[in-house]
TORNUPA-274889 format. One line per 3 residues: number of its first residue (from 1); for each residue x, y, z of C-alpha. Coordinates in nm, 2 decimals. Example, Ala and Ser with C-alpha at 12.3 -4.5 7.8 and 13.67 -1.06 7.14 Angstrom:
1> 1.23:-0.45:0.78; 1.37:-0.11:0.71
//
This chain:
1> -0.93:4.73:14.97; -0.69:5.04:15.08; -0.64:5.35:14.86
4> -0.31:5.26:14.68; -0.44:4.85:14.64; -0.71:5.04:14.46
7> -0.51:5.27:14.29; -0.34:4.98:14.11; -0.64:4.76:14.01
10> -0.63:5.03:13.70; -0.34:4.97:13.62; -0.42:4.62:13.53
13> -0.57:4.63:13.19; -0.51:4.63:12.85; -0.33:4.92:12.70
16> -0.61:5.11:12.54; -0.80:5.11:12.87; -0.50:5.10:13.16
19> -0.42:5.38:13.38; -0.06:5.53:13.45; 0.10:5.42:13.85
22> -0.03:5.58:14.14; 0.21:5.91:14.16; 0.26:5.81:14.54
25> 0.46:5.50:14.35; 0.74:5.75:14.26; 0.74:5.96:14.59
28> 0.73:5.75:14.89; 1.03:5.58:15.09; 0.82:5.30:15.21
31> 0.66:5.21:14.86; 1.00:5.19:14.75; 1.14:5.03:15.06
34> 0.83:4.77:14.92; 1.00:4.75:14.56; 1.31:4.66:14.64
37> 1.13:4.32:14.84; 0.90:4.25:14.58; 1.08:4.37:14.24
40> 1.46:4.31:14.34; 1.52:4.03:14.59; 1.20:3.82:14.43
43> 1.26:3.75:14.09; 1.50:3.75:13.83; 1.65:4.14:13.75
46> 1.91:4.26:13.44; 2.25:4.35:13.55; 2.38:4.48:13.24
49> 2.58:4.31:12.93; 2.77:4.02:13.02; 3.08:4.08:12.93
52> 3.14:4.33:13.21; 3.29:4.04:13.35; 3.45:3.86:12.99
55> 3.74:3.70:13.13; 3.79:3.38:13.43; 3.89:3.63:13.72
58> 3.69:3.90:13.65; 3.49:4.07:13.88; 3.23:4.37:13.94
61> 3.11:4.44:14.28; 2.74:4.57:14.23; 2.54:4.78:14.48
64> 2.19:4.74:14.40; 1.85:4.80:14.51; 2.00:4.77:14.87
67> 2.20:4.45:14.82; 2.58:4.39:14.76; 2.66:4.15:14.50
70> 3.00:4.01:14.36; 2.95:3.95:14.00; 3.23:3.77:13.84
73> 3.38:3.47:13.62; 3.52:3.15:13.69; 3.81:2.97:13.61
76> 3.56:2.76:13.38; 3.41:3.05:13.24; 3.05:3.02:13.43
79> 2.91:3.38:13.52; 2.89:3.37:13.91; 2.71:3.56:14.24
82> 2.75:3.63:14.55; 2.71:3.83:14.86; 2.96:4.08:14.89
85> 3.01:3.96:15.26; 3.25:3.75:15.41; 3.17:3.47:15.61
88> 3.39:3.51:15.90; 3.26:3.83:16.07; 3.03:4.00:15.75
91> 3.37:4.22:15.61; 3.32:4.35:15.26; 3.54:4.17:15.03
94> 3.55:4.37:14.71; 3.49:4.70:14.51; 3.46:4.85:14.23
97> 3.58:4.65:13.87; 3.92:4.42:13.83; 4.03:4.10:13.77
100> 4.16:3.86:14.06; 4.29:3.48:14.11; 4.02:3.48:14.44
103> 3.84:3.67:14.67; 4.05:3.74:14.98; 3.87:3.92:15.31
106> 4.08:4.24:15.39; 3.98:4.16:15.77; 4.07:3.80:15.88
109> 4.22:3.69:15.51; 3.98:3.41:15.45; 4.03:3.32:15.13
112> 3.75:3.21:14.86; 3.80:3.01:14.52; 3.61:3.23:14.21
115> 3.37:2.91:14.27; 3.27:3.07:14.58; 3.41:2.77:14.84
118> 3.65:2.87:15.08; 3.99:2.79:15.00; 4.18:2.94:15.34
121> 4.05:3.05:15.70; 4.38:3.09:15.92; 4.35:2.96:16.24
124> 4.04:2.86:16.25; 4.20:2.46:16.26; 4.19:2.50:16.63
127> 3.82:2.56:16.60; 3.57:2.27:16.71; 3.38:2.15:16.42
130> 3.45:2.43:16.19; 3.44:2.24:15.84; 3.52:2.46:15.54
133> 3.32:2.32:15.32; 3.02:2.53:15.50; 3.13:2.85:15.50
136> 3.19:2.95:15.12; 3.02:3.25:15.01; 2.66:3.34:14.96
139> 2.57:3.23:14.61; 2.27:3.39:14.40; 2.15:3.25:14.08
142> 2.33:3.38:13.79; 2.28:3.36:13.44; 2.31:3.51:13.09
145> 2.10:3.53:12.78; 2.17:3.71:12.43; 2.43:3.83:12.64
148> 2.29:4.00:12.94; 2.34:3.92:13.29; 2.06:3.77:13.54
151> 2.09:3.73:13.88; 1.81:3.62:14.11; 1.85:3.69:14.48
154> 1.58:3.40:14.56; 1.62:3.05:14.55; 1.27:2.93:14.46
157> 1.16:3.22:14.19; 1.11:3.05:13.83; 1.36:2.99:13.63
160> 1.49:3.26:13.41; 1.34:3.11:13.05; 1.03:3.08:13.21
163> 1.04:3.44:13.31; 1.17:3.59:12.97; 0.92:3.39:12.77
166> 0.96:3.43:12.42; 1.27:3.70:12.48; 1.53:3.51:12.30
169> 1.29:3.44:11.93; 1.18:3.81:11.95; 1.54:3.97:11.96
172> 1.67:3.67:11.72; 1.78:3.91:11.43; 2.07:4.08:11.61
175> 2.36:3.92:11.73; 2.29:4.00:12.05; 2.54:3.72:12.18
178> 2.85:3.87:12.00; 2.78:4.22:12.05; 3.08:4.39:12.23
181> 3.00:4.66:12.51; 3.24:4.95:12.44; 3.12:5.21:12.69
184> 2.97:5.16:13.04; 2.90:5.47:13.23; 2.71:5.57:13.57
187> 2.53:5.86:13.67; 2.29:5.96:13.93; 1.93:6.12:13.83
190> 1.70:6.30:14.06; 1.41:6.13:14.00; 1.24:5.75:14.10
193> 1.39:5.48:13.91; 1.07:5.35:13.73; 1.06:5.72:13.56
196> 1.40:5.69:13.40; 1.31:5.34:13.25; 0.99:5.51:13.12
199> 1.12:5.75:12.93; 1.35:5.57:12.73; 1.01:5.34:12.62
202> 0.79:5.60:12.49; 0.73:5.81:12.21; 0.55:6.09:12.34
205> 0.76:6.29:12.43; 1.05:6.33:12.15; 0.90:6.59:11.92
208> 0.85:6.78:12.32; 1.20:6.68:12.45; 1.41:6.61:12.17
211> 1.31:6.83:11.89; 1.66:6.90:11.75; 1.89:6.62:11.84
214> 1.69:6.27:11.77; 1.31:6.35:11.69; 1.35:6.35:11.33
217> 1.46:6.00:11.30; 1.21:5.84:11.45; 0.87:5.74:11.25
220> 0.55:5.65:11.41; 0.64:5.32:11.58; 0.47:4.97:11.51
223> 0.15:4.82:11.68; 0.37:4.64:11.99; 0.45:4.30:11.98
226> 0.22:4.09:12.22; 0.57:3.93:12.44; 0.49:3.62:12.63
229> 0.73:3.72:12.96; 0.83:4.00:13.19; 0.92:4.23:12.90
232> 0.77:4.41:12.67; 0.92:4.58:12.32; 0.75:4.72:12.02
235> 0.93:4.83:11.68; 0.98:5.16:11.50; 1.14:5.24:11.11
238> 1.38:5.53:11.16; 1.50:5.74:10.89; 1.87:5.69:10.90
241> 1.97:5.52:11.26; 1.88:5.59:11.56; 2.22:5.57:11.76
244> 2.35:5.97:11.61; 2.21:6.28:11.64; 1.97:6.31:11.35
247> 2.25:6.62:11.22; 2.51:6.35:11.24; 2.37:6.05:11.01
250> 2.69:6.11:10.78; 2.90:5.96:11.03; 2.65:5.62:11.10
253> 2.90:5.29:11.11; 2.80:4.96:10.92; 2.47:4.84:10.96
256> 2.53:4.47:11.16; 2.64:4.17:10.97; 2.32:3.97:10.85
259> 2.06:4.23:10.98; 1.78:4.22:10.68; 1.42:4.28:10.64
262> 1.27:4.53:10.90; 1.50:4.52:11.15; 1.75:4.66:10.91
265> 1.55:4.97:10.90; 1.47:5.05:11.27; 1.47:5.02:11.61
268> 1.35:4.77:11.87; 1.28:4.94:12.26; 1.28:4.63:12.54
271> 1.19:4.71:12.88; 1.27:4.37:13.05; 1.13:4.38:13.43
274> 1.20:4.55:13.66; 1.47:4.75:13.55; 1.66:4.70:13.24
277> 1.58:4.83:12.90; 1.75:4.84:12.55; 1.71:4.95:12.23
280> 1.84:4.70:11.94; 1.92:4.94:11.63; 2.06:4.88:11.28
283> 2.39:4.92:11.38; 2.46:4.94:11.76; 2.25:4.82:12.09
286> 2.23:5.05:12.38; 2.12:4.97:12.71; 2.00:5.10:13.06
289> 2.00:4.97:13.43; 1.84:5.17:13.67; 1.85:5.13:14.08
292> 1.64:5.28:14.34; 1.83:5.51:14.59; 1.54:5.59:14.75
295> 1.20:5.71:14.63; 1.34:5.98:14.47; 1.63:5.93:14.29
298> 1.82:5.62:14.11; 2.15:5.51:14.02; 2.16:5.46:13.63
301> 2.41:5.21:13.39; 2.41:5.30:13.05; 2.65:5.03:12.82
304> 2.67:5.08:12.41; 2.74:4.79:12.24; 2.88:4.69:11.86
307> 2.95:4.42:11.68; 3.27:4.28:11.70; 3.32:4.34:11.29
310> 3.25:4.69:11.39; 3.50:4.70:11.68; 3.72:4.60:11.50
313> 3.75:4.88:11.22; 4.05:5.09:11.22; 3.87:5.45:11.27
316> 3.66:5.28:11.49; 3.78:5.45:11.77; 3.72:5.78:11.59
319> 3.39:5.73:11.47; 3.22:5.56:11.77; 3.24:5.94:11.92
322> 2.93:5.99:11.72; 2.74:5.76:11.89; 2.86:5.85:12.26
325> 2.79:6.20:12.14; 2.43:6.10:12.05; 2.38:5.94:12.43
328> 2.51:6.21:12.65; 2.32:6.43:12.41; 1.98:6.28:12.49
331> 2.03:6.21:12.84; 2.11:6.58:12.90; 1.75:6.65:12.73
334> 1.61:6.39:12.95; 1.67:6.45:13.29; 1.59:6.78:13.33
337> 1.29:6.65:13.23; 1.25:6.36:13.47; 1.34:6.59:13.76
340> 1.04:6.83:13.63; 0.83:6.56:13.60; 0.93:6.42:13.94
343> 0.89:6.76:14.13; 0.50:6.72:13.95; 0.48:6.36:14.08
346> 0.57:6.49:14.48; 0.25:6.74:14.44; 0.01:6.65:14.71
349> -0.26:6.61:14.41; -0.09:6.46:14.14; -0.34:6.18:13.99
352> -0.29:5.89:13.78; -0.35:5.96:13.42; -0.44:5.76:13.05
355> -0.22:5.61:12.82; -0.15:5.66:12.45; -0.17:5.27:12.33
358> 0.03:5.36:12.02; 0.33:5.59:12.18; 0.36:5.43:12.50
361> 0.24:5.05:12.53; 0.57:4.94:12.69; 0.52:5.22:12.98
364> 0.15:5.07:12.98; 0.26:4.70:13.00; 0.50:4.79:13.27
367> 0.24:4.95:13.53; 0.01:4.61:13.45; 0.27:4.43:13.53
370> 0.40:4.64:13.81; 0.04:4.65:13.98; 0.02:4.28:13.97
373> 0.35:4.22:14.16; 0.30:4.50:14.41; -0.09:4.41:14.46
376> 0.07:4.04:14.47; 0.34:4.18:14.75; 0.04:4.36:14.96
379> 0.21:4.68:14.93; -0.01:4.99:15.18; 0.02:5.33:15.20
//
């Protein structure tokens, strides 16, 4: 057994008695270089809310984890994938956001229907046995749940219901499906990928790191929910909502339509692996993508979302400022943070440390999960 396979066997336990990741996890190229084979072309990964891509023709071209993707809709509505690559002579067909009838290459101008099949190669006639109907794109498995986005870059991984488990009953009180996303922003954050997804999943460290801006809303959260699936979530009551600044509660919007019991007086965190997380409040669902550029820093999504009844208000546009307020104000509490913490992680003896099993079981069911894929993978150091 080498040091890091080692390493990882404590990870593997229940939360009361598991160990944080190996710090070399967060610090080394190749580990991560590892991830990206094991975590993001294996399996099934969340690319965000679905309707990024709302309407037949459009289109989001996604660098992730190493790997260019086309994201897009149809013509029959049917969220689609595929490499961002075209199949003439490898050109790069599309960037950023839009909306298009196809994809044309800006090389050769093959052209590709939204279904991915190649609708025009000119010249290429006078080619011996050239058939079109083998050269469309590169299609990945695509789909969408509660509204999220799926794609899985290999053909033989399970299917995605098999993977979420018991995802869909769990979030059933929010209508995730009709939420509408009304802000999607990136940034970049000096510090490994898995940390940023952390720190959105514990409670450790608000009364540290947010004492004046969120802390106060938040009570001592629930025993987590056991999730049967690569996720894991656990519940918290908040006093007043946790989407504004804890100054700011006069300004909350409607709670969502049909919202009752509990869930009408808190918070759900999901961390659904590798690398998407969300937290389903009373009135508004926020959530987080983050991508590994390197061992040492990511590239981070972060989409609020509303329901449509709340959209649809006529001051909405004033008062959602609240809740963008309450984002940008957390985030610039968190990564200085993260890039503290990450500087601690690159020490030569940083060590893997205990969990608290009440304030951070979805960090804890993360690194078991994490240690079985990358002990699964064979990663070394």
């Amino acid at each position: 057994m080498n040091a890091l396979d080692s390493w990882l066997s404590l990870c593997v336990a229940p939360k009361e008695k598991g160990w944080s990741i190996p710090p070399v996890c967060y610090t080394d190229d190749g580990i991560a270089s590892a991830e990206i084979n094991t975590l993001f072309r294996s399996g099934w990964i969340g690319v965000g809310r679905a309707d990024h891509v709302a309407e037949p023709g459009d289109f989001a071209a996604l660098d992730i984890a190493g790997q260019s993707i086309i994201l897009l809709r149809d013509h029959e509505g049917i969220l689609r994938a595929f490499a961002n690559t075209c199949r003439h002579r490898g050109a790069r067909l599309l960037d950023g956001d839009g909306n298009c009838r196809g994809i044309r290459c800006p090389f050769h101008s093959w052209a590709y229907k939204l279904d991915g099949s190649l609708a025009a190669a000119p010249h290429m006639q006078d080619v011996q046995g050239f058939n079109r109907a083998d050269n469309g794109l590169i299609a990945y498995r695509a789909e969408e749940r509660l509204g999220f986005a799926f794609i899985c870059l290999d053909p033989i991984a399970p299917d995605l219901d098999e993977t979420l488990g018991d995802f869909n009953a769990i979030h059933s009180p929010w209508p995730m499906d009709s939420l509408v996303s009304t802000r999607r922003t990136a940034i970049t954050v000096d510090c490994n990928w898995k940390a940023f997804i952390e720190v959105f999943n514990e409670y450790y460290h608000l009364p540290f790191v947010h004492p004046d801006s969120v802390d106060a809303i938040y009570n001592r959260p629930d025993t987590p929910d056991s999730a049967k699936g690569a996720f894991a979530t656990q519940f918290g009551s908040t006093e007043g909502t946790g989407a504004v600044l804890q100054t700011e509660q006069d300004r909350a919007l409607p709670p969502m339509p049909n919202l009752t019991g509990r869930e009408a007086a808190g918070v759900r965190y999901t961390w659904v692996f590798p690398n998407m997380t969300f937290a389903a409040g009373t009135d508004a669902v926020w959530v987080y993508e983050a991508y590994p550029l390197g061992a040492n820093r990511c590239q981070v999504f972060q989409t609020a979302c509303f329901p449509p009844e709340t959209v649809a208000l006529p001051d909405f546009d004033t008062r959602v400022s609240a809740y963008y307020e309450r984002l940008d104000a957390a985030l610039a509490e968190d990564i200085p943070a993260l890039i503290n913490q990450q500087r601690g992680l690159s020490c030569p003896d940083a060590r893997q440390g205990r969990f608290q099993p009440d304030l951070e079981p979805n960090v804890a069911a993360f690194a078991c999960w994490y240690a079985e894929q990358m002990r699964g993978g064979k990663a070394t150091t």
